[in-house]
PAMARLO-490273 format. One line per 5 residues: number of its first residue (from 1); their letters; for each residue y, x, z of N, C-alpha, C. Coordinates in steps of 0.1 Angstrom, whole numbers, plus 5000, padded with zeros to 4 digits. Example, Ala and Ser with C-alpha at 12.3 -4.5 7.8 and 13.67 -1.06 7.14 Angstrom:
2
1> as> 4943/5132/5078/4955/5123/5078/4967/5132/5078; 4978/5128/5071/4989/5137/5071/5000/5129/5079
END
This chain:
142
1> xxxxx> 1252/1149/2978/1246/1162/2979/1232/1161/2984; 1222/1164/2977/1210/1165/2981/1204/1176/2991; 1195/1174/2998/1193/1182/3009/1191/1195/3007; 1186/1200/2996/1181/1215/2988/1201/1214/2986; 1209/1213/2977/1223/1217/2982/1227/1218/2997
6> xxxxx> 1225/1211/3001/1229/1213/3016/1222/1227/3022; 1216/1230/3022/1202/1243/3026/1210/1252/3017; 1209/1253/3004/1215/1262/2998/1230/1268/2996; 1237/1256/3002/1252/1259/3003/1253/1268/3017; 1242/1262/3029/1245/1270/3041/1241/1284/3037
11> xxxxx> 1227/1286/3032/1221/1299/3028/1233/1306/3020; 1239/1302/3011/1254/1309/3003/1266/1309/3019; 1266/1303/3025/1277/1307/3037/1271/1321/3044; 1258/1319/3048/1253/1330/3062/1255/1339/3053; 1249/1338/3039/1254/1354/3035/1266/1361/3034
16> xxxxx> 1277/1348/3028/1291/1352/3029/1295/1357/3043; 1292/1355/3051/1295/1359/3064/1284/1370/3071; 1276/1372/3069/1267/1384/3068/1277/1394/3061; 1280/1395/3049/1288/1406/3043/1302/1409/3050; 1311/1395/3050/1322/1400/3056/1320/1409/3072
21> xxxxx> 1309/1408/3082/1301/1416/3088/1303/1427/3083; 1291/1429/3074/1292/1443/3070/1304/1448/3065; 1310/1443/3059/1327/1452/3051/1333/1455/3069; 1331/1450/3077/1336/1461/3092/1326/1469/3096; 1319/1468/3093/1310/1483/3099/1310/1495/3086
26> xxxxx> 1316/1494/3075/1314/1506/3064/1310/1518/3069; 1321/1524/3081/1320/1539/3086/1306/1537/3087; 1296/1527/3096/1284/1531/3099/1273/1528/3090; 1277/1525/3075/1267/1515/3070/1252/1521/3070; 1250/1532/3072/1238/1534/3069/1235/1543/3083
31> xxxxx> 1241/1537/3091/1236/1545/3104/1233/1539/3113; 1220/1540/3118/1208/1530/3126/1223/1529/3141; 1217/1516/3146/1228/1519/3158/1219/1525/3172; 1207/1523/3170/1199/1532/3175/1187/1537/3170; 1181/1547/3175/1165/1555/3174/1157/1541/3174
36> xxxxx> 1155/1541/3160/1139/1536/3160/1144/1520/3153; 1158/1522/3149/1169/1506/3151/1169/1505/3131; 1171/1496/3125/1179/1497/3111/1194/1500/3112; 1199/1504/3105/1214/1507/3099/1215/1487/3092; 1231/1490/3088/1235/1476/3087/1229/1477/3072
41> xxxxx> 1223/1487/3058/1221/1487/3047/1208/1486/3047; 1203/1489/3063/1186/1483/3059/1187/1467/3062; 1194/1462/3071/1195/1452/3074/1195/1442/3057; 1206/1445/3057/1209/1443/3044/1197/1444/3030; 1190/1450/3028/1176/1452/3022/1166/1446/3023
46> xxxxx> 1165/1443/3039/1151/1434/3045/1157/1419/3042; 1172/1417/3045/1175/1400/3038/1173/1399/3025; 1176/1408/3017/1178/1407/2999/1162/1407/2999; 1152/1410/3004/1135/1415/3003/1133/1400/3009; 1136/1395/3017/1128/1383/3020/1135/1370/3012
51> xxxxx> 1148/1370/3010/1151/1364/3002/1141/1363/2984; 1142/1370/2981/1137/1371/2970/1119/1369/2972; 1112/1374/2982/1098/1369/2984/1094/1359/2988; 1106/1352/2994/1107/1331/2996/1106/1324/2980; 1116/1332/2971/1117/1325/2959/1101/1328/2955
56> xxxxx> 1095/1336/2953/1078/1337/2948/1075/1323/2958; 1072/1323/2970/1068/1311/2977/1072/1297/2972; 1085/1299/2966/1090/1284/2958/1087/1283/2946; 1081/1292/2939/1073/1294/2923/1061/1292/2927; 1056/1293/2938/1040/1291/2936/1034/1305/2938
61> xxxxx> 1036/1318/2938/1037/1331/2936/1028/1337/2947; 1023/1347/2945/1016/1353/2955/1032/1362/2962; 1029/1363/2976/1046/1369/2979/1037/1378/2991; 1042/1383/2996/1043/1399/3003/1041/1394/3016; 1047/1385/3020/1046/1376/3032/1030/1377/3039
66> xxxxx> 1025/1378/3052/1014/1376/3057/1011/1361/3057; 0996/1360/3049/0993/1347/3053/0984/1343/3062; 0987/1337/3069/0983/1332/3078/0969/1316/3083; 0962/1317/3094/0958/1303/3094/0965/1294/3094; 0963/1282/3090/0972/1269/3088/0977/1263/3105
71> xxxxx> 0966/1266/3112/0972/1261/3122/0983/1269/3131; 0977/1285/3130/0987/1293/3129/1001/1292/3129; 1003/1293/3115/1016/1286/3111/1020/1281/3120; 1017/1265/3120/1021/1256/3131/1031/1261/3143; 1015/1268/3150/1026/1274/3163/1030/1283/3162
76> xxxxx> 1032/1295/3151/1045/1303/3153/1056/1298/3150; 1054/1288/3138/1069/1278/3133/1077/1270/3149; 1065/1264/3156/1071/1259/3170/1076/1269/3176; 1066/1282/3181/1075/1287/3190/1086/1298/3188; 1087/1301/3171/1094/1315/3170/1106/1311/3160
81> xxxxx> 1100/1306/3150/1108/1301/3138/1118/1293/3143; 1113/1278/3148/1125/1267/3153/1132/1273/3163; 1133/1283/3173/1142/1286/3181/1148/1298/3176; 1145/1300/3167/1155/1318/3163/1164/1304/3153; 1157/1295/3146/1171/1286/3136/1177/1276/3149
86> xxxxx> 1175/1276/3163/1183/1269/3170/1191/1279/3177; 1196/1292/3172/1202/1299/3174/1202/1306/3188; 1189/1306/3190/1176/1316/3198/1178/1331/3196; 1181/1343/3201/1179/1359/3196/1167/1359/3189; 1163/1367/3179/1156/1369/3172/1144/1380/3185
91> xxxxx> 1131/1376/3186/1118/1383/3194/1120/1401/3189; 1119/1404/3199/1114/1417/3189/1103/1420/3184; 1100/1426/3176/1083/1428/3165/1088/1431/3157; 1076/1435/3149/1072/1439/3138/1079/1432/3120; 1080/1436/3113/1082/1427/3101/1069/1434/3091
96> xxxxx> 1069/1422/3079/1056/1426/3070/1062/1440/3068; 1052/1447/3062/1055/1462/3057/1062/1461/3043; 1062/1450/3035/1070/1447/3025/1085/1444/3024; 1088/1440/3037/1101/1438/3038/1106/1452/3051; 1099/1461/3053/1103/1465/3061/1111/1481/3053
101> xxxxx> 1122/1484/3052/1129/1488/3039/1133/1504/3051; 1127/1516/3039/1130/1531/3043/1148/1530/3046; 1152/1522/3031/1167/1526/3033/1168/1514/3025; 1184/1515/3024/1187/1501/3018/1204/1508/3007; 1213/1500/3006/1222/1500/2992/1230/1509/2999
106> xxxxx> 1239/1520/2993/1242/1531/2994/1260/1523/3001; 1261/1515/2996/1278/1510/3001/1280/1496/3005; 1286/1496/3010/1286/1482/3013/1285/1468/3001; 1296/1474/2994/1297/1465/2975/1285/1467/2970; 1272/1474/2970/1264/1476/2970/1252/1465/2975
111> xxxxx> 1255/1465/2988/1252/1454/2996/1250/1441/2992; 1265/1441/2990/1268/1427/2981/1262/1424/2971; 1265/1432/2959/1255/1429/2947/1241/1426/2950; 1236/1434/2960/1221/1432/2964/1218/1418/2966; 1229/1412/2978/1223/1402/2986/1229/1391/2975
116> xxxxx> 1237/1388/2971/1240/1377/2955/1227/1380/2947; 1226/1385/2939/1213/1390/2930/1207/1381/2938; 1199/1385/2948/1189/1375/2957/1186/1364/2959; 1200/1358/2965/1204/1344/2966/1204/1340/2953; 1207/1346/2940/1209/1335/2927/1194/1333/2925
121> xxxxx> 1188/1344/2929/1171/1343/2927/1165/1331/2934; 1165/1331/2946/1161/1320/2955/1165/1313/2958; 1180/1306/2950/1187/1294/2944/1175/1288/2933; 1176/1298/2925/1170/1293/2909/1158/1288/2914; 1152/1296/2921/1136/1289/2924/1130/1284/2931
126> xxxxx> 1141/1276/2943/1142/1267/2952/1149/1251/2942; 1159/1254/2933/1157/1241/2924/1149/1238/2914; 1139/1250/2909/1130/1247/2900/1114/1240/2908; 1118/1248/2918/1106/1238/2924/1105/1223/2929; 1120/1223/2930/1126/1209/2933/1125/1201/2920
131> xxxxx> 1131/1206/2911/1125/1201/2899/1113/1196/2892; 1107/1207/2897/1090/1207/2892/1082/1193/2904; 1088/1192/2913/1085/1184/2920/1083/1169/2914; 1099/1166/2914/1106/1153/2909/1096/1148/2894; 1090/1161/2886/1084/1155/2872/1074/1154/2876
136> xxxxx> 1067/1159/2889/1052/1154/2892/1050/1142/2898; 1058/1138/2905/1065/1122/2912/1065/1115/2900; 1074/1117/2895/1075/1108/2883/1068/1107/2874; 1055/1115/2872/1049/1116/2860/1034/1106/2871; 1033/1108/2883/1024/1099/2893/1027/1087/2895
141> xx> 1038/1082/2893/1046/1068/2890/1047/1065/2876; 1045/1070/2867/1045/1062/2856/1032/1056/2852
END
């Protein structure tokens, strides 16, 4: 299993378990748990939205994402990124205004469809870029 499967089987689990999540909160799905907070369907909207604006980033794609200085990068990836994926609470802030969703899917199964849809998206063009990779390798080696 190649490392893009490995990444992508985990990214197919968090969501599996992101939903089973949501199918217990139904009563509240679309009810912020506080003033000023997302509901669990925005929640749900801003994953399917970033999901899907990573796959542009893996096509090559202009994406909704803020871009940033290069060095930039760097240190928000050190101080913000690597510790929210070392299972760090997530900072409070802001998100781009592209992913930041009025409302999100009316039901939970709703949800679901959303956040699959997404994932097959950012599956497909996380191995096409993997692909597109491997023929530029190999077309530099020949």
């Amino acid at each position: 299993m190649t490392d893009v499967d490995t990444a992508l089987g985990a990214a197919r689990t968090a969501i599996d378990a992101f939903v089973v999540s949501a199918e217990r909160c139904a009563s509240v799905w679309t009810v912020p748990r506080a003033p000023g907070k997302w509901s669990p369907s925005q929640v749900t909207e801003h994953v399917a939205r970033a999901l899907e604006e990573s796959a542009k980033v893996a096509r090559g794609e202009v994406s909704q994402f803020p871009t940033l200085w290069r060095p930039l990068r760097w240190l928000l990836r050190m101080v913000f990124f690597n510790r929210v994926l070392g299972g760090v609470r997530f900072p409070n802030g802001k998100t781009a205004k592209a992913l930041d969703p009025v409302r999100g899917p009316a039901t939970v199964a709703e949800g679901r469809s959303r956040l699959e849809a997404a994932l097959i998206v950012f599956d497909h063009a996380c191995r096409m870029s993997l692909l597109g990779c491997m023929d530029t390798c190999l077309s530099l080696n020949a």
